[in-house]
C-alpha positions as CSV (number, residue, x, y, z in Angstrom):
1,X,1.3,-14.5,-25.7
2,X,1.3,-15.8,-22.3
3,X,5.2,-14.8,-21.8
4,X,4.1,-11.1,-23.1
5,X,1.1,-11.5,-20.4
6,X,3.7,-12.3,-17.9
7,X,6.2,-9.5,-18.4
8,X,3.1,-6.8,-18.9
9,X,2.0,-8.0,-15.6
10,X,5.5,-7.5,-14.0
11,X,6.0,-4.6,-14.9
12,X,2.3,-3.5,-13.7
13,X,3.2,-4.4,-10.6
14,X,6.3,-2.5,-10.2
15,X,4.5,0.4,-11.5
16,X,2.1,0.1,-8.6
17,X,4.5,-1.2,-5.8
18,X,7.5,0.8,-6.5
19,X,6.3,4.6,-5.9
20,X,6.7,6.1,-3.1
21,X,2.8,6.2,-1.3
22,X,1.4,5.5,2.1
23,X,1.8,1.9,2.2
24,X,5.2,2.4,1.0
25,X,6.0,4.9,3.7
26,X,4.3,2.7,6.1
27,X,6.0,-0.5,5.1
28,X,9.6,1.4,5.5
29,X,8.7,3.0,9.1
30,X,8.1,-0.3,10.2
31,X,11.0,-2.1,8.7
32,X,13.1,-0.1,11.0
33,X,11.9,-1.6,13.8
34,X,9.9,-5.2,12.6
35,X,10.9,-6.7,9.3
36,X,7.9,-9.5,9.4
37,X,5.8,-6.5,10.6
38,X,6.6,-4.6,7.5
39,X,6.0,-7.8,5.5
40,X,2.5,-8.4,6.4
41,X,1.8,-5.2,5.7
42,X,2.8,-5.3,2.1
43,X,1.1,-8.5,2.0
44,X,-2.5,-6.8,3.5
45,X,-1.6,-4.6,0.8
46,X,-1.3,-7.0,-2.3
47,X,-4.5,-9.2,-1.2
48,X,-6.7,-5.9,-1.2
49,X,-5.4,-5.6,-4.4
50,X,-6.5,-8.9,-5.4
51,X,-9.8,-8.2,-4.1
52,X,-10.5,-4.7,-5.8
53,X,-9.3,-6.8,-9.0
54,X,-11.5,-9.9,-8.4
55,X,-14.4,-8.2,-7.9
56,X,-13.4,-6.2,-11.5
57,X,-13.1,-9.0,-13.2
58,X,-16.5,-10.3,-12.0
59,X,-18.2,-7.2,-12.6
60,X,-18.9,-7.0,-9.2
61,X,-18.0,-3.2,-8.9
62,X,-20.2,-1.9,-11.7
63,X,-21.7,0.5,-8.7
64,X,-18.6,2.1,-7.7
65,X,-19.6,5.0,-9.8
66,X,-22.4,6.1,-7.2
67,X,-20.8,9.0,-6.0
68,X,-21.9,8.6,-2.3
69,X,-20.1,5.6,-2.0
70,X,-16.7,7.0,-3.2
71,X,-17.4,9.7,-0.3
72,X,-17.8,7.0,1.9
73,X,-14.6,5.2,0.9
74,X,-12.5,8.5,0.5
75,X,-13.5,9.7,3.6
76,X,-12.4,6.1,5.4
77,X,-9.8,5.7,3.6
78,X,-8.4,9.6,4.4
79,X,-9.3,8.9,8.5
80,X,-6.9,5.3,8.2
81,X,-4.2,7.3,7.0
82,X,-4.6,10.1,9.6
83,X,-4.3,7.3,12.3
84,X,-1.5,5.5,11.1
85,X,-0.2,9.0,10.8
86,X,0.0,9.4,14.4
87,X,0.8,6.0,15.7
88,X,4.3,6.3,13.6
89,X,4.3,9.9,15.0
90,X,3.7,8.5,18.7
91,X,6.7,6.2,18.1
92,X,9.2,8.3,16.7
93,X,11.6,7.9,19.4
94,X,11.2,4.3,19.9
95,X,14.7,2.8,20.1
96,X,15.6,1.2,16.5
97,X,18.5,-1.3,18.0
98,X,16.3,-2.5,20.8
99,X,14.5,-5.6,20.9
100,X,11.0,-5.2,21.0
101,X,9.7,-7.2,24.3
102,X,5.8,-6.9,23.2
103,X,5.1,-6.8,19.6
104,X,1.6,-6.5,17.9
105,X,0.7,-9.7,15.6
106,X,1.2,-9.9,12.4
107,X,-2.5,-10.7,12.0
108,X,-2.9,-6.6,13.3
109,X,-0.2,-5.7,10.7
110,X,-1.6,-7.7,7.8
111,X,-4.9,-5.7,8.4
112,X,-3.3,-2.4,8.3
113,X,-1.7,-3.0,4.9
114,X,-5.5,-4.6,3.9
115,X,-7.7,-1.7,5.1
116,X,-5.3,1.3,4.2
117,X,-5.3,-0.3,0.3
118,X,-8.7,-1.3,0.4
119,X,-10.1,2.4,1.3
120,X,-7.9,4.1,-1.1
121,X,-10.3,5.0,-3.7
122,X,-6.9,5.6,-5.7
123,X,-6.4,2.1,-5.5
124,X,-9.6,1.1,-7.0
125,X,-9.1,4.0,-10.0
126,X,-5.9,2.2,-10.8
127,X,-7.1,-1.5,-10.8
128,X,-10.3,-0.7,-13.5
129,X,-7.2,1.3,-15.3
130,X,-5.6,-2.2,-15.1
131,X,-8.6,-4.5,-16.0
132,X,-8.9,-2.0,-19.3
133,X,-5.5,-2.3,-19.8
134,X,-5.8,-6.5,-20.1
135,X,-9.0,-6.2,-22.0
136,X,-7.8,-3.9,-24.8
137,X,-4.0,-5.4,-25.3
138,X,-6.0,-9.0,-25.5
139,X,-3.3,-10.7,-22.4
140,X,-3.5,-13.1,-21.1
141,X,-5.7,-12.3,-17.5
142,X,-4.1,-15.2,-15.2
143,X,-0.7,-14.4,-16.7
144,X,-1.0,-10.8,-16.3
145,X,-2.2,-11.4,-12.7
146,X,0.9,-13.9,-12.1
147,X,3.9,-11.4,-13.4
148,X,1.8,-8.5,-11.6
149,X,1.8,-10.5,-8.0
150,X,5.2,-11.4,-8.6
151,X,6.3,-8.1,-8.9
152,X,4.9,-6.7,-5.9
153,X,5.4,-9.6,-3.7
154,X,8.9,-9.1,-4.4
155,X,9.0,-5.7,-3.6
156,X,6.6,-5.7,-0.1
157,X,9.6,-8.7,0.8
158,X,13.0,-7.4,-0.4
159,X,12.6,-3.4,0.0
160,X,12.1,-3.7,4.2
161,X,14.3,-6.7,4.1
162,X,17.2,-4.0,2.3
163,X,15.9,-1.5,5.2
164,X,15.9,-3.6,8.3
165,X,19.7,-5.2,6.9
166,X,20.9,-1.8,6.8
167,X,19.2,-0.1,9.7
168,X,22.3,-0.2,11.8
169,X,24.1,2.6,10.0
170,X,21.1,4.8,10.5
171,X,21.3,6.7,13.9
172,X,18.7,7.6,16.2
173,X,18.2,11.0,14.8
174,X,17.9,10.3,10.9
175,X,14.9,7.7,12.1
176,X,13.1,9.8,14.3
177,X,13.3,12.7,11.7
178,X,12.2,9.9,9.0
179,X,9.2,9.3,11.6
180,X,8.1,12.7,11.2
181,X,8.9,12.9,7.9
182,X,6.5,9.5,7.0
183,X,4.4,11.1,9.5
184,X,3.7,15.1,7.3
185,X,3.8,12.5,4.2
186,X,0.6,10.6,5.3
187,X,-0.8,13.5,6.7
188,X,-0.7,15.3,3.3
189,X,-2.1,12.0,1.2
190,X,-4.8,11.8,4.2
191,X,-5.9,15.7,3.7
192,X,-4.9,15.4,-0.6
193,X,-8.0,12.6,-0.4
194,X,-10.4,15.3,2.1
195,X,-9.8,18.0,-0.1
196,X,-10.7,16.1,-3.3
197,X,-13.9,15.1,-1.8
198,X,-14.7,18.7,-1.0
199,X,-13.7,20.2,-4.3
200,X,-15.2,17.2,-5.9
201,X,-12.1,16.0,-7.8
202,X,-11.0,12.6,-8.0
């Protein structure tokens, strides 16, 4: 059971890690330029994870279905993506081969990757879907949890580490057009989560 628990988990986590979303497209941006940058970002990302899941668990989030408080976090969460939106827009033609003299911590990273996950209401959606998931199939939770962690921490390392390797045979151009291109792809998940507050869809 706990083996089954494990593999369940590990392939959870590659079903949330692996698609291509805005921490994904953020993670990749700065993997052209930073690969420690791009790491703390996935790792922001997979401790708001373990939050939203913790506090699941607990049944500390029996009030997310107030509906003013999903505003609240949609709303947040779309803004977040809008300015990390721009910043990778303001730096589109920022050298890939040059060394960077001043670099942002990692700490400022980490907290990217944390707040961007953590005000993603689809984030939350998919974590009760997760919790269900455990309770019905009877796994085993710290198992689960385990092969689920495993999974993503292995992608948020080896996925900018394949990017920043390789970044050499990418020219100027292709990045800066990938800039804009990670730029109209956050821009639409930021205005996807607006519009599904105004229509009322989630």
């Amino acid at each position: 059971m706990i083996l089954r628990s494990f593999m369940d988990g590990f392939l959870l986590g590659l079903g949330a890690a692996v698609p291509l979303g805005a921490i994904n497209i953020l993670v990749m941006s700065t993997a052209l330029h930073r690969y420690s940058a791009a790491v703390a970002i996935g790792a922001g990302a997979i401790v708001s994870d373990l939050t939203y899941l913790t506090l699941i668990l607990f049944g500390f989030l029996h009030f997310i279905d107030h509906p003013v408080l999903i505003d609240v976090v949609t709303t947040v969460g779309a803004l977040f993506m809008a300015y990390f939106a721009w910043t990778i827009w303001k730096s589109r033609n920022m050298p890939i081969h040059a060394v960077l003299t001043q670099k942002a911590s990692l700490w400022r990273h980490f907290l990217k990757g944390y707040f961007l996950t953590i005000t993603n209401p689809y984030s939350l959606i998919f974590w009760f879907s997760v919790s269900t998931y455990i309770a019905t199939r009877e796994l085993h939770a710290v198992a689960t949890v385990a092969g689920l962690l495993l999974a993503t921490s292995l992608w948020v390392t080896l996925m900018p580490l394949l990017i920043h390797k390789t970044k050499h045979l990418i020219s100027q151009r292709m990045a800066t057009l990938f800039s804009g291109f990670s730029t109209l792809i956050l821009l639409f998940f930021a205005v996807g989560m607006l519009w599904s507050l105004i229509v009322g869809q989630y």
